[in-house]
N, C-alpha and C positions, 0 to 999 in steps of 0.2 A: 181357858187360862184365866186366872184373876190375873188383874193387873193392882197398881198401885195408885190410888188415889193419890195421894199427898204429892207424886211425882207430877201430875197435872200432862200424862200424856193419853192420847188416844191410843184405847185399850190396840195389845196386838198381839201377834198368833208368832209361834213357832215356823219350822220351816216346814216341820211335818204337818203341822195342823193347815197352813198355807195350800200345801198342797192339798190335803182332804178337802180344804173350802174351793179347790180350782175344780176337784172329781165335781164336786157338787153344780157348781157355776157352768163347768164343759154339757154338764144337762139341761140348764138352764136356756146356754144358747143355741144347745140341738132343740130344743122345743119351741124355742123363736121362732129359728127357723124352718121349721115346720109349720109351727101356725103359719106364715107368711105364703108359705106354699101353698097353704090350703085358703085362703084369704082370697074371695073372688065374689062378684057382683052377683047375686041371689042367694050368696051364703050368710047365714046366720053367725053373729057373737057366740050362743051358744053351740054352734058347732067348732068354731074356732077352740073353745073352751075342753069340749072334749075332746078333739084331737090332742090339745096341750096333757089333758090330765093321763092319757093313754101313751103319750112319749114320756112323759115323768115316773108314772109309774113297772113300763114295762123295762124303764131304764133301773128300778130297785130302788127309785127317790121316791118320798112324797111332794103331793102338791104345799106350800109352805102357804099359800092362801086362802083354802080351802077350810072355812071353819076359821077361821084367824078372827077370832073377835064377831063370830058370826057369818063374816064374809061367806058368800054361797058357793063363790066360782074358784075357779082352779089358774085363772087367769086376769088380772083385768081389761078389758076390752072399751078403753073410750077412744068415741067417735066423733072425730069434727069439732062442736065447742065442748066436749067433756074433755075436760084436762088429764084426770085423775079418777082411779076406784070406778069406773063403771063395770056395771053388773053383767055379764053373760048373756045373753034373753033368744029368745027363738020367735019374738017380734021384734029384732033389730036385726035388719036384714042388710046389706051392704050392698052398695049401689058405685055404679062408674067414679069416679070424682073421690069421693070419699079418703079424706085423710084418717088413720085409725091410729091407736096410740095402743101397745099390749107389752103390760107389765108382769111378768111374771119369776117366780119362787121356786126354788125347787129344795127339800132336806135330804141330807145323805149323810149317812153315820153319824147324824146330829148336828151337822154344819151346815147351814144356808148359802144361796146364791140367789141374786137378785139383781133382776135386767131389764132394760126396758127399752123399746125402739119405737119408730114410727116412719110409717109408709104408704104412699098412697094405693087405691084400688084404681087398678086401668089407669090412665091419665089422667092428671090431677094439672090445675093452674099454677102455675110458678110462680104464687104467691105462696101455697101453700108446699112447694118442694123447697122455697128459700127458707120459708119457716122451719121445719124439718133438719135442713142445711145447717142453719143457726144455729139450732138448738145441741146437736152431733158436737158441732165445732165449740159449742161453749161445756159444753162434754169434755172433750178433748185436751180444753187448754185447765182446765180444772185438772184434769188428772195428770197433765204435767208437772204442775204442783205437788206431787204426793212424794215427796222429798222429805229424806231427815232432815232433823231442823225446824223446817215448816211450820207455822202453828196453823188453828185448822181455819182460823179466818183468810191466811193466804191462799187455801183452797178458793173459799167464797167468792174472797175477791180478783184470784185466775178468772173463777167462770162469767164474772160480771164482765172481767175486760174482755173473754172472748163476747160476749153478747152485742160489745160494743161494737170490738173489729167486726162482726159481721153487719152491723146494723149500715156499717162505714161503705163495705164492700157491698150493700145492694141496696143503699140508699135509701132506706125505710127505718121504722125503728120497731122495735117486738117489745113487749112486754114484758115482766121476770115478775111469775106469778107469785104475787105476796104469801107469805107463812107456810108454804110448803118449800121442802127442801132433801138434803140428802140424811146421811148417819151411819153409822158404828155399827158392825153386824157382822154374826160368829155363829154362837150357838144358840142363838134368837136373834129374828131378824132384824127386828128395830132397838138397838143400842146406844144409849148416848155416847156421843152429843151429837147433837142437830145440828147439819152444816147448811146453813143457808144458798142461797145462791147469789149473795149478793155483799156485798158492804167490804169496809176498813181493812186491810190487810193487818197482821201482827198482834193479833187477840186468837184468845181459847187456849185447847190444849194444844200440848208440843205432838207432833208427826214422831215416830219413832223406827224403825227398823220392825216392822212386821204387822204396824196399825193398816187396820183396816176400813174403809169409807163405803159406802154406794154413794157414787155420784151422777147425779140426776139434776141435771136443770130442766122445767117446765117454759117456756116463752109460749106466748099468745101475741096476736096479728093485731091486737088491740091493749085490753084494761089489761091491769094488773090485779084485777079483782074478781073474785070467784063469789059462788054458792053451791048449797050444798041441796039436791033436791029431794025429793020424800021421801027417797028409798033411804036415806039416811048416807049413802057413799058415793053418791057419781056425784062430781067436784065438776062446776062447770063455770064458763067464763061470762059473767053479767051483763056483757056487752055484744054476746052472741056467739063472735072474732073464734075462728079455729085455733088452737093449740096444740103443742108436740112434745114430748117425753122423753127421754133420753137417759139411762142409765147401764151403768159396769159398777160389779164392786173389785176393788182396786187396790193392792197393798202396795206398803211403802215398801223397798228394797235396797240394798247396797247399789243397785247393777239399777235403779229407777226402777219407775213405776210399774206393776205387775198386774195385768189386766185378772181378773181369776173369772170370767164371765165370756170367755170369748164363745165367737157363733163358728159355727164348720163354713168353708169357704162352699 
């Protein structure tokens, strides 16, 4: 659907188109949750990878990251301090402890879904399940925000005050990784505008009946600062500090906010 510039709202889908982007997203979060199933201590990123691309595709989707600007994998797979964009590999092997972050795509009749979780391998220290925690919850209150009306920095600035209430409730503080953030996505996955995770309520465009978001906050156990390592995509944290990822894409609705990414119970 085009939308209209000049109106200054985040683009938005019909109810039929709505639903097509949910068909798409209900794939998205069967292949989550699959990877997660398959996600155990001697298993490879790239095995995770091709579990993901063989539920994508035997579901009639494509992988949406697969090729995207080069990208290799069908999934992204960062581990511990990778925040974001790591590569798949069959020498990243997963071990006990291990906090993992997998972002994944899936296209269906030309509509995207895009999601993202994080969860530990075996038992993990309750620094790194509070992190995880946080980051869900500052999810959460972000996407309570997805109200007409809205404009998209009251998104932002939901997810910062969830960061905060959590930071409140386990007495530590996280991070809100700088210049990454959420966006606008339909018939491509990355659509402006870029919703940060952070700042000013009452800026951007207007929320309307049928705009659409993935929202995604990153938090790290430390900086607020990344790099980027050689491979040119796995986004890591400077300070070493584990990270966690968290994403739904999410339409605005009469009846509140409509998750279109949900995982099978």
């Amino acid at each position: 659907m085009v939308f209209n510039r000049k109106k200054k709202v985040v683009p938005f889908r019909s109810a039929g188109e709505l639903d097509a982007m949910q068909a798409a997203g209900a794939i998205v979060g069967a292949t989550l949750v699959a990877v997660r199933a398959a996600a155990k201590p001697g298993v490879s990123t790239l095995e995770l990878d091709e579990v993901a691309e063989a539920t994508i595709r035997d579901a009639g989707a494509v992988p949406s990251f697969k090729g995207y600007h080069g990208f290799p994998g069908s999934i992204c797979s960062s581990v511990n301090d990778r925040v974001v964009h790591g590569i798949p590999s069959a020498r990243d092997i997963l071990a006990e402890g291990d906090l993992v972050s997998i972002d994944c795509g899936a296209i269906l009749d030309g509509w995207h879904g895009d999601s993202a979780w994080t969860f530990g391998i075996g038992n993990i220290i309750e620094a790194d399940h509070l992190l995880s925690e946080a980051t869900r919850l500052s999810m959460e209150t972000g996407i309570a925000a997805m109200l007409p009306g809205n404009r998209l920095t009251d998104v932002s600035h939901a997810i910062e005050l969830g960061t905060r209430a959590a930071e409140q409730a386990h007495g530590r503080q996280y991070g809100i990784v700088d210049g990454y953030g959420g966006h606008a996505i339909g018939r491509e996955m990355h659509m402006d505008p870029f919703l940060p995770n952070e700042g000013a309520p009452g800026k951007g465009p207007r929320l309307v009946v049928g705009s659409v978001l993935a929202i995604e906050p990153m938090l790290t156990l430390g900086t607020t600062e990344t790099k980027t390592l050689d491979d040119d995509w796995t986004v890591v944290t400077t300070d070493g500090t584990r990270a966690a990822h968290w994403e739904h894409s999410v339409a605005v609705t009469e009846d509140g906010p409509r998750i279109l990414t949900l995982r099978p119970e």
